[in-house]
C-alpha positions in Angstrom: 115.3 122.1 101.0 114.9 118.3 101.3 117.1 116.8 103.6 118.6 113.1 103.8 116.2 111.9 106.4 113.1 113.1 104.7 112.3 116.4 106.0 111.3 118.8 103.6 111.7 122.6 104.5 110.4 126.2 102.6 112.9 129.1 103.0 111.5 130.4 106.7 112.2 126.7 107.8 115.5 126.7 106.7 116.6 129.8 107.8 115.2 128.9 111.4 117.1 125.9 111.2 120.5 127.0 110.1 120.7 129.1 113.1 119.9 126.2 115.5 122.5 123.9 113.8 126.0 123.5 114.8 128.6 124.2 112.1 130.3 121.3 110.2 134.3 120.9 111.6 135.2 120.4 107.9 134.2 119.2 104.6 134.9 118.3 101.2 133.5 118.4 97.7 134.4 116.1 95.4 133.0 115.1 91.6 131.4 118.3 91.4 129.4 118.9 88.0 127.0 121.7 86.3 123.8 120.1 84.7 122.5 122.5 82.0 119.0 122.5 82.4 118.5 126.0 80.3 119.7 129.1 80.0 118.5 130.6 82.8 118.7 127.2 85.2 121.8 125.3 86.6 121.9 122.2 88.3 125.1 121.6 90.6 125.7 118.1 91.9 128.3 116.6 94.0 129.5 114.1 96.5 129.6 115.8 100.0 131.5 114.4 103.2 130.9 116.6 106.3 132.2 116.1 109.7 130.7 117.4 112.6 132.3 117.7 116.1 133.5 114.8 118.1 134.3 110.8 116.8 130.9 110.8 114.7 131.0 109.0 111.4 131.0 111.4 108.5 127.9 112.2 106.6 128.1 111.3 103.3 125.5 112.7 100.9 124.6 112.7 97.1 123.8 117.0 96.8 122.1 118.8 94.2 121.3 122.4 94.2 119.2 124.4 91.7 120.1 127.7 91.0 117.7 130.1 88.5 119.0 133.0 87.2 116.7 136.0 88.0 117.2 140.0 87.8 120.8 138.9 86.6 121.2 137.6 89.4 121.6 133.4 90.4 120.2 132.4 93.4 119.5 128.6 94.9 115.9 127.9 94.1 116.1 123.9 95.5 118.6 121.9 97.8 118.5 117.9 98.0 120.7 115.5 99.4 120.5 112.0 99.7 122.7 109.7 102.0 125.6 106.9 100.6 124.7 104.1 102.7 128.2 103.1 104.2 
């Protein structure tokens, strides 16, 4: 995972971290697209606005996710976002 201020995290980190983050109040995706990067490889990107509790500003993020298709299955190999300055 490589989040919007820098920090890049493996899947141990991340999973520490999701369960020491507060859930976002609401959210939307919008101009949502599949990249075909092969066969077996997807690329999803989107805009992202998440708000969080209370009168913060919304964060608004350019997301990409990479998903690989292995044993049939798909499952998120990357995740990047990267801020829209307001």
């Amino acid at each position: 995972m490589v989040l919007a201020h820098g920090v890049v995290m493996d899947r141990v980190e991340v999973v520490a971290a999701l369960g020491d983050s507060p859930p976002w109040r609401t959210y939307e995706i919008l101009d949502p697209r599949v990249v075909d990067a092969d066969v077996d490889s997807k690329i999803l990107v989107y805009i992202g606005v998440a708000y969080g509790e209370g009168e913060a500003p919304a964060f608004r993020g350019i997301m990409s996710s990479v998903y690989l298709r292995a044993g049939g299955e798909w499952k998120m190999a990357l995740y990047q976002q990267t801020p829209i300055p307001d």
